[in-house]
Structure formats: structure tokens, C-alpha cells
N, C-alpha and C positions, 0 to 999 in steps of 0.2 A: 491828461492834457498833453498836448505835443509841444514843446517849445521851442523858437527859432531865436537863437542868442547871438545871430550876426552881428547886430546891433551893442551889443554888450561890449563884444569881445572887438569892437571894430577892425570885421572882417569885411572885405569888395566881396562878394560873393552870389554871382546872378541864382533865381529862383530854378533856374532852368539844373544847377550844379547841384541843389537838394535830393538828393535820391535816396537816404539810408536816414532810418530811424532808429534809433539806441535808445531802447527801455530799459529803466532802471526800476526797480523797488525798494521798497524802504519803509521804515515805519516813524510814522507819523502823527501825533497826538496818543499813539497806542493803537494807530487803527493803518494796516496795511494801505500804502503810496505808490502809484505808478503814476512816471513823468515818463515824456519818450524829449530825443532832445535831435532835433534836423543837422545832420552832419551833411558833408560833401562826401566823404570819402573814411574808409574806415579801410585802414592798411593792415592791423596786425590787432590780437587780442593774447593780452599777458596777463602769466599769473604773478600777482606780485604776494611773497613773502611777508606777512605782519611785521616781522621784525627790522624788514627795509625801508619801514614807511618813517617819514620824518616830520613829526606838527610842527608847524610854522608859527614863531609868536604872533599874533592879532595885531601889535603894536607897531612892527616890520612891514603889514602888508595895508594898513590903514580899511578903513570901512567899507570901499568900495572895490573889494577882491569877493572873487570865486572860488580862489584857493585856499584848499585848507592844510595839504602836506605835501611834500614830495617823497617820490619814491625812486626805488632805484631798482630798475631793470637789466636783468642779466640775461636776457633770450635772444640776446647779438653777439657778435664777436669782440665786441667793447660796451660796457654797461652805458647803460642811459639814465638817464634823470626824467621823469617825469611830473606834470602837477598835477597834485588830485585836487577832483573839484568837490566844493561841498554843496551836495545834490538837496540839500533842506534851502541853503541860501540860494541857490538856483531859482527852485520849484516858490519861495516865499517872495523874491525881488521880483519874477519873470511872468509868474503866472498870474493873470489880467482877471481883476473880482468884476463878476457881473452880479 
């Protein structure tokens, strides 16, 4: 399934800005997961280090986050913080049971 998470993440974002699909993989019940997720724009793809990632207590971010860590990024000339998303809670809140 493709999802469009404008709505989540309350973003203005016309249909016409949609143009780039990021597929993810993942495993899921024990049984391989492909979500793809509608971006506008995709600038840069970093590797991040295991050791740089940060879990976020549950209790900090309350029930209705997407995030599940941050991470820190060194592929600039001043580190960045990024947030990871957790692509089960995604693909489980977003994706529409027919």
C-alpha cells in the first residue's frame, strides 16, 4: 500500500507537490512488509550509525506520535537531529482495512 500522511502530520501540501514514493520494508507478523509513503521532496539519503540512534520514552511522546527515536546525523558540516519514524505504527494507524 502507498500512504499519504499529509493529513497526520498536518501538512498544506497540494496533490499536484506528490511526486516521490519511499518504499520501505519491514517485517511484519513474521511475514515480509512493503509500505511506500507520498513525499513532496526527498533532498538527501543518510546513513545513520546504530549507535546514534536515540529511543524516545512512549511516556514523552503520548499515543498519538509517529516517532520512535532520534538520530544524529553527521553528513553536513554541523550534525543534525533527525526523527525516526516508526514504519509498523505508520503502515498499522494509516493503512485503510477494506
Amino acid at each position: 500500500s502507498v500512504l499519504d500522511i499529509r493529513s497526520f502530520i498536518k501538512e498544506d501540501i497540494t496533490d499536484t507537490e506528490l511526486n516521490t514514493i519511499i518504499l520501505l520494508e519491514y517485517d511484519k507478523d513474521n511475514k515480509e512488509h512493503c509500505v511506500g509513503i507520498l513525499v513532496s521532496s526527498l533532498e538527501s539519503v543518510s546513513v545513520v550509525e546504530k549507535n546514534s540512534i536515540q529511543q524516545i520514552q512512549s511516556h514523552f511522546l503520548g499515543t498519538g506520535t509517529l516517532v520512535e527515536s532520534l538520530a544524529d546525523i553527521s553528513d553536513y558540516e554541523e550534525s543534525q537531529v533527525a526523527m525516526v519514524l516508526d514504519i509498523k505504527k505508520i503502515d498499522d494507524n494509516l493503512t485503510k482495512k477494506v
